[in-house]
Structure formats: C-alpha cells, structure tokens
N, C-alpha and C positions, 0 to 999 in steps of 0.2 A: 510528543516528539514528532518530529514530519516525517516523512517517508523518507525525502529525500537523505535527510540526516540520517536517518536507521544504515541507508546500505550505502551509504557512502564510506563510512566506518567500516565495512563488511571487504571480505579479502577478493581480491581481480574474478570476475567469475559469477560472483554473487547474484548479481541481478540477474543476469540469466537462468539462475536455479530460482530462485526465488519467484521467477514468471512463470518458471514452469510448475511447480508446486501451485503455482496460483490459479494455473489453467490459462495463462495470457500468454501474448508475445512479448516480448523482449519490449518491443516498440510501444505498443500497449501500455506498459509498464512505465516507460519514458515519459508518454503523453499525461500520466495522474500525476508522476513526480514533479512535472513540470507545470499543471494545473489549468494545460490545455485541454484536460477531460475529466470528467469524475465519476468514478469507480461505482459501479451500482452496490446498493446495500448488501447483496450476499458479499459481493468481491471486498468488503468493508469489513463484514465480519470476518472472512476470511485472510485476510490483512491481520488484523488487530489479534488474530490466533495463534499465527507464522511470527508475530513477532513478541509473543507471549507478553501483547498489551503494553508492549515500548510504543506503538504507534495507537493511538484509540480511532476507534469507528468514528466517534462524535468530531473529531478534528480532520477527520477526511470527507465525511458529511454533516456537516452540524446540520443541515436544512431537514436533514433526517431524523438523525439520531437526537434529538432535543433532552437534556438530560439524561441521556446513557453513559 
C-alpha cells in the first residue's frame, strides 16, 4: 500500500501525529507522500512499524530494501 493511501483513510489530524511519532515535520512528511523526497532507511523502517506493515519498507525504498 502507498503511504499516501494509509493516511488519507486516516481521521483530520492524522498526518500530523503520524510525523510526529516519526520524528518529521508535517512537510517532511508531505514531500515522501508526494515522492518529491525519499525517506532514509531507518525513517522506512520506522514507517512500515507505525503502520504495522500496511505500508512495506521495500515499496518506499525498493533501491534498498531488495527483497525485504
């Protein structure tokens, strides 16, 4: 699933808990959903944790994660 899909589903508010839990900003957050930036591998892992593996590391970085 894509990130963006995970919290758009999510109630008014959301993303902004979700960056903070992440250790991002808000914007931050904006720019990987949008795929104007990409998340470094911990923020990947840490992604794919927060969202108990609805969103996988390997689909936010595949250039990383190669069969993870």
């Amino acid at each position: 699933m894509q990130l963006q899909a995970y919290l758009n589903n999510k109630p008014h508010g959301s993303k902004k808990e979700f960056a903070r839990e992440l250790g991002i900003t808000k914007t931050w957050l904006y720019l990987i959903m949008s795929g104007q930036r990409l998340p470094s591998a911990i923020l990947c892992i840490k992604i794919e944790e927060l969202t108990k593996k609805k969103v996988k590391r390997k689909e936010l970085r595949p250039d990383i994660f190669v069969g993870a």
